[in-house]
C-alpha positions as CSV (number, residue, x, y, z in Angstrom):
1,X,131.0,70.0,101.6
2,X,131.3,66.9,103.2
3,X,126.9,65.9,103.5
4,X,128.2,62.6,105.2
5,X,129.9,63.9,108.1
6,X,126.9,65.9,108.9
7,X,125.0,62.9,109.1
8,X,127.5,61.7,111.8
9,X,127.8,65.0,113.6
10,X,124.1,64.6,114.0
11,X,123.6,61.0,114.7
12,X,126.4,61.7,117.6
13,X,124.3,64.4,119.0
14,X,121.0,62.6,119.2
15,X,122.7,59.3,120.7
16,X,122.2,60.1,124.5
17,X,118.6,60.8,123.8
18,X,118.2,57.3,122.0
19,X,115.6,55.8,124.5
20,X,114.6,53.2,122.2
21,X,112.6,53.1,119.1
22,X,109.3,54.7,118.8
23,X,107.2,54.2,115.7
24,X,108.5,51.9,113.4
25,X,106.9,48.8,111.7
26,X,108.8,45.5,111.8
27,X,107.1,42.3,110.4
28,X,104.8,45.3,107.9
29,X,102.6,43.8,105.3
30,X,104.3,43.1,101.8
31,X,105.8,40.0,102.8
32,X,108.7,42.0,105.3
33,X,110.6,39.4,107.6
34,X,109.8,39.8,111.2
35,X,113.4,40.8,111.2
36,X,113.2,44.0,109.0
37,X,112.5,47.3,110.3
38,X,110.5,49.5,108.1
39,X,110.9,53.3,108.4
40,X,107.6,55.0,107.5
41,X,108.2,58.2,105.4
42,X,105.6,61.1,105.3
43,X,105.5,63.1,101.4
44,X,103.2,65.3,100.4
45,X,104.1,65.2,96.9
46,X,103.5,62.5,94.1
47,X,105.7,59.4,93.9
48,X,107.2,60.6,90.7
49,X,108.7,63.5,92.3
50,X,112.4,63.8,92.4
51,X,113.0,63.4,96.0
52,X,110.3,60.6,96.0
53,X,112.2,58.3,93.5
54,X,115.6,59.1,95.4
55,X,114.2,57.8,98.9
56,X,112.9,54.9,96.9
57,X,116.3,54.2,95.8
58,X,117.6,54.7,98.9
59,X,114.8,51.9,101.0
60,X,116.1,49.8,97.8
61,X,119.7,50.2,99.0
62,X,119.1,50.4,102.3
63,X,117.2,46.8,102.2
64,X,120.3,45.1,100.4
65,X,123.5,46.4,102.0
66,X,121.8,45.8,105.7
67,X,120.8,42.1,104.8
68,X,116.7,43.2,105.2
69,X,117.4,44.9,108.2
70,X,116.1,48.0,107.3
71,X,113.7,49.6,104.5
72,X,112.1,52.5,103.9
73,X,107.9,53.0,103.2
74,X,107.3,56.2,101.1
75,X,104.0,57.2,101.8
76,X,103.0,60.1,99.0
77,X,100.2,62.1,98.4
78,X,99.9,63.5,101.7
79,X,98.3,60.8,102.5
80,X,99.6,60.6,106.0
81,X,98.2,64.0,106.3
82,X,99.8,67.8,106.0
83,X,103.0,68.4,106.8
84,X,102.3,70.3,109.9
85,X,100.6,66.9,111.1
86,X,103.5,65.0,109.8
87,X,106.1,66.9,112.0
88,X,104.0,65.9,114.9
89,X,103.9,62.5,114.3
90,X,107.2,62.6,114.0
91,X,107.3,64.3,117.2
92,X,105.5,61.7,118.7
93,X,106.9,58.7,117.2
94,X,104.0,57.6,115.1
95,X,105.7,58.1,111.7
96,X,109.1,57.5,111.5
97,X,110.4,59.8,108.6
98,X,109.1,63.0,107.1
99,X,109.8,65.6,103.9
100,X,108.9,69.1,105.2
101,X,109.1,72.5,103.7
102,X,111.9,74.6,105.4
103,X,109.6,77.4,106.3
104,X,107.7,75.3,108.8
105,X,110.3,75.1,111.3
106,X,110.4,78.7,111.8
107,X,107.6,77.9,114.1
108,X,109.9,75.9,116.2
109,X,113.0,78.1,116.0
110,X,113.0,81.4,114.3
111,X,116.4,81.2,113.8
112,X,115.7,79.2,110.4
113,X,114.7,82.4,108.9
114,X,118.1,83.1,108.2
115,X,118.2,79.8,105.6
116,X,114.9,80.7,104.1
117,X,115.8,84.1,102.8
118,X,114.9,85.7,99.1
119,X,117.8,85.4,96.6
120,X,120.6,84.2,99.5
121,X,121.9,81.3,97.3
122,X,123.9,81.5,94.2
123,X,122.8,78.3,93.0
124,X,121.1,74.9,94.0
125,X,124.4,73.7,94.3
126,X,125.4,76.6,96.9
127,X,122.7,75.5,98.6
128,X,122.7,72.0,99.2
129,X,126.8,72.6,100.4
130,X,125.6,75.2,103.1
131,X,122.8,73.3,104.4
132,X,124.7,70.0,105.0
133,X,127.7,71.4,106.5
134,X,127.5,71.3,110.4
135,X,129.8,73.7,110.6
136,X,127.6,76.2,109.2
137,X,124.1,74.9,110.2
138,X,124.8,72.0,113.0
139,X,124.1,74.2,116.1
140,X,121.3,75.3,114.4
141,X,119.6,71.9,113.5
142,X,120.5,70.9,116.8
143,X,117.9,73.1,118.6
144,X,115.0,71.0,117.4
145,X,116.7,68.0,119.3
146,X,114.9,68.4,122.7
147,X,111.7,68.9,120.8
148,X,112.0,65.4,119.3
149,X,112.7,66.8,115.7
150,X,116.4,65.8,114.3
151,X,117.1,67.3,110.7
152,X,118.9,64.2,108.5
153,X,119.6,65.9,105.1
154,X,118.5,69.1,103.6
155,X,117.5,68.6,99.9
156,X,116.5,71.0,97.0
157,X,113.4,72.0,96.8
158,X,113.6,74.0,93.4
159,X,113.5,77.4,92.9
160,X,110.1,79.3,93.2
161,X,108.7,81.8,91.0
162,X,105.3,83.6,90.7
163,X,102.0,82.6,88.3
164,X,98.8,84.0,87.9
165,X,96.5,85.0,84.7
166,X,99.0,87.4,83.8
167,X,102.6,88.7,83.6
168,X,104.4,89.5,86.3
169,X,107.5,91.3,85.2
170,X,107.9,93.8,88.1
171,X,107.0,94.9,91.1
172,X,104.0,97.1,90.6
173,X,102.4,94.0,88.4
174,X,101.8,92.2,91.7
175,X,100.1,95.2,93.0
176,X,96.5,93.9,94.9
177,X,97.1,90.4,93.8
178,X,96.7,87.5,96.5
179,X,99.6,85.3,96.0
180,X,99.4,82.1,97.8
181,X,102.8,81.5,100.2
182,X,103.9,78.8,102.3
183,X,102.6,79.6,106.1
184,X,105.5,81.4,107.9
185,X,105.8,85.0,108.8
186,X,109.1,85.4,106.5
187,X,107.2,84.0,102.8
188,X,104.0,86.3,103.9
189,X,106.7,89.7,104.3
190,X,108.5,88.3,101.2
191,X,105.5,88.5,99.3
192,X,104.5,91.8,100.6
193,X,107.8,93.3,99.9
194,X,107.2,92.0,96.3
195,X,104.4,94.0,96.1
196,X,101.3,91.6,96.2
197,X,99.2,90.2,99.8
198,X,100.8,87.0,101.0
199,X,98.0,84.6,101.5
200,X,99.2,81.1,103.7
201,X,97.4,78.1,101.9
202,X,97.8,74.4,102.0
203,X,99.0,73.3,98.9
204,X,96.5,71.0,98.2
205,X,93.6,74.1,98.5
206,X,95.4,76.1,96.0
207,X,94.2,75.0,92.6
208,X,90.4,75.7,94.0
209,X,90.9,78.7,95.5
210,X,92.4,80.4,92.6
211,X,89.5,78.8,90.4
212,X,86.8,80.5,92.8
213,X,89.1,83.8,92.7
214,X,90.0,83.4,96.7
215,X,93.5,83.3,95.3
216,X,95.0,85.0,92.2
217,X,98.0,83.0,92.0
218,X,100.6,81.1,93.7
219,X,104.4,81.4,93.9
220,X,106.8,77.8,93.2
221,X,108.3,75.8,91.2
222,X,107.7,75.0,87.8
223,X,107.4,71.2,89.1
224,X,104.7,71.9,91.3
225,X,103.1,74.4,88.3
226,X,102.8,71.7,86.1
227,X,101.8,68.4,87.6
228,X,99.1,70.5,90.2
229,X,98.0,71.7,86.7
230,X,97.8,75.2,88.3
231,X,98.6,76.3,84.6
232,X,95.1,75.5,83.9
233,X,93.9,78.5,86.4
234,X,97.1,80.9,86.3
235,X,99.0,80.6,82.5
236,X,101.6,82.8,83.1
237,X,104.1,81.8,84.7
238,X,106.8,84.9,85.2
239,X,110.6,83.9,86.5
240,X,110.5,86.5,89.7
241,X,113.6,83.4,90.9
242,X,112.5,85.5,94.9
243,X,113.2,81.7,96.7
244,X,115.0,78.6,97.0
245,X,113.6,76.9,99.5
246,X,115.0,73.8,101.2
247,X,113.4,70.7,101.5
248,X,114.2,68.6,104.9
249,X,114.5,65.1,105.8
250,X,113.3,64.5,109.6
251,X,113.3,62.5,112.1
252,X,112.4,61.2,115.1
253,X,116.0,61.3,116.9
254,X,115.3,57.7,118.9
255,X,114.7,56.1,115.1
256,X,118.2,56.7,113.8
257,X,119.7,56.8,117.3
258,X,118.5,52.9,117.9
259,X,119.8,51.7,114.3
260,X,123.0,49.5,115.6
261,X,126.5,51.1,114.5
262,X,126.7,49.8,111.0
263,X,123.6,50.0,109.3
264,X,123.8,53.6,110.8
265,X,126.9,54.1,109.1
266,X,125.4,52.5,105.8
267,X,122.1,54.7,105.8
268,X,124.2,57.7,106.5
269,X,126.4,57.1,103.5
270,X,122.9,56.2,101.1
271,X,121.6,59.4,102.8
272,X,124.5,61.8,101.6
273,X,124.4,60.0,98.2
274,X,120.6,60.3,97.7
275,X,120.9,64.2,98.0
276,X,123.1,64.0,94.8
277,X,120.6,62.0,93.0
278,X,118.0,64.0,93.8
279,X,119.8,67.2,93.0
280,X,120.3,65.6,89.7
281,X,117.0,64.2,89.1
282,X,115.7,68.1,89.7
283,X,116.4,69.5,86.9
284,X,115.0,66.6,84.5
285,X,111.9,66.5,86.5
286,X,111.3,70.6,86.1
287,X,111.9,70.2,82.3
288,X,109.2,67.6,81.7
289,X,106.8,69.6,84.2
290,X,107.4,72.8,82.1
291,X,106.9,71.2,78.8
292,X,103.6,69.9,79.9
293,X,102.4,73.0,81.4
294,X,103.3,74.9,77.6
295,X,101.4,72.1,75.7
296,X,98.4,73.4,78.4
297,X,98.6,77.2,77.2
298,X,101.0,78.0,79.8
299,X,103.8,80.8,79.2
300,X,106.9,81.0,81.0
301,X,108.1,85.2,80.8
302,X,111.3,86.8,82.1
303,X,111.2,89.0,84.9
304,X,113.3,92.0,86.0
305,X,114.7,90.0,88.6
306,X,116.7,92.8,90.1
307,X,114.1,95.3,90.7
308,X,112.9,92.6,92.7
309,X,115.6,91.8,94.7
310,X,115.8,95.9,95.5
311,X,112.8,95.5,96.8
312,X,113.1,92.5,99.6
313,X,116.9,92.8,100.4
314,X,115.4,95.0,103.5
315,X,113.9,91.3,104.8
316,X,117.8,90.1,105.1
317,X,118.4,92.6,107.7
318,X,115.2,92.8,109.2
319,X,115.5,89.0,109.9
320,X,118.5,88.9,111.0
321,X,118.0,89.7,114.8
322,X,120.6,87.2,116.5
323,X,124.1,86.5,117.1
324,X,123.0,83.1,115.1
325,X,121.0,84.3,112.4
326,X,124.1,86.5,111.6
327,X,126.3,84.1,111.8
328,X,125.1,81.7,109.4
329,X,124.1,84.3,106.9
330,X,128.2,85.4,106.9
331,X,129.1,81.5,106.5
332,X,126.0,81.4,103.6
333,X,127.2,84.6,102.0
334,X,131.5,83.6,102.4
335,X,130.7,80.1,100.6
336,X,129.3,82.0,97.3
């Protein structure tokens, strides 16, 4: 794997559309010099969250090895709005920076089913090498180019599991239940195939609907469970492991494209190190969630994760409609 040569690969490809900056705040409030450019990052997670403190680090980095040329401003909480409304503004140029789920750019290209499928990576690890490798997923990331999206690093976004108010050890127990998915065609089959009724949701409507019984549970991971305190609604949580989802970095391809040659070269090498960290910082991050979730009355049960992955292999084949789609799955599947 080689996370900083993507970087370059795609930094080259979005230079010729570089038409000059769009969207960024020099002289910002916080005392800034009139000379720093500050990068405005969209997250609809808290500030404690792993990929959170690792794009914090990187602003920090960022700040000092380009003299205060360039930072980074994490904006959390969703407070810039959904991340539906972040990819726009991205799109636009009003935010500069933006942490999306992988599913939502299915709408763009529905070739990124292929990345999202059930149980296609052998590990986090596996993941984060096939998803920052160009030669696997460049052409791919590149088709968002002309649509004013540019993909900067793929990240882990843990590895998602099912809760409601009881166990869900097989198939059959997910029978009737409303599950709450992310909003893409592939996560509402998934969860059919599972054997429950996909239901797309915001994340931040989640914890009321299944507390008015609109939802009976959701599907993630146990960071999410346990500081959205959906243990307090849905106590079991049963390890189903259907999804590993990737998190992405975005951008808007004029804001990297107009960085001059070396801080480019600097953020690029802060960007490929900050997927480490993160990746690191996962794992500690879902232990203290869980821990708070049991001292809430949540359980955590085994599932029979095979019977479960019998039951939505079909969704590999019947997403995998294109010359592309096939292609990257036989890369995915090789690098195991």
């Amino acid at each position: 794997m080689n996370k900083r040569a993507f970087a370059a690969f795609a930094i080259a490809a979005v230079a010729a559309l570089a038409l000059g900056m769009t969207g960024c705040s020099s002289n910002g409030a916080g005392g800034d010099s009139a000379d720093t450019t500050v990068f405005r990052v969209a997250f609809n997670q808290s500030p404690t969250h792993p990929q959170a403190e690792a794009i914090l680090d990187l602003s920090d980095k960022l700040e000092e090895q380009t003299d205060g040329k360039y930072k980074l401003e994490l904006f959390a909480d969703g407070t810039l709005g959904s991340q539906e409304a972040s990819i726009e503004q991205v799109q636009s140029g009003t935010i500069d920076l933006a942490f999306i789920a992988g599913s939502l750019l299915e709408s763009f290209n529905p070739d990124f089913s292929v990345v999202n499928l059930p149980y296609i990576y052998e590990s986090p690890e596996h993941q984060m090498e096939v998803l920052n490798d160009p030669e696997i997923v460049g052409d791919l990331y590149d088709t968002l180019l002309d649509q004013d999206i540019e993909i900067l690093a793929a990240v882990h976004g843990g590895v998602r599991n099912v809760y409601s108010s009881k166990a869900v050890e097989k198939p059959a127990d997910l029978a009737g239940q409303k599950i709450r998915v992310i909003g893409s065609p592939t996560n509402v089959r998934l969860m059919e195939l599972m054997g429950g009724v996909g239901t797309p949701m915001a994340q931040d409507e989640v914890y009321t609907a299944m507390q008015s019984g609109v939802l009976d549970g959701g599907e993630n991971n146990e960071l999410i469970y346990g500081t959205m305190s959906h243990y307090e609604i849905a106590p079991v949580y049963s390890y189903t492991k259907h999804l590993m989802m990737p998190d992405y970095l975005v951008g808007n391809p004029k804001v990297i494209a107009d960085m001059d040659e070396e801080s480019r070269e600097i953020f690029e090498t802060l960007l490929d190190e900050s997927v480490d960290v993160q990746l690191a910082a996962f794992d500690t991050a879902v232990s203290d969630a869980k821990k708070r979730a049991e001292e809430g009355g949540a359980t955590f049960v085994e599932t029979d994760v095979e019977a479960f992955k019998k039951e939505v292999l079909p969704l590999h084949k019947e997403m995998l409609t294109t010359e592309t789609t096939q292609t990257i799955y036989d890369a995915i599947a090789a690098a195991k």
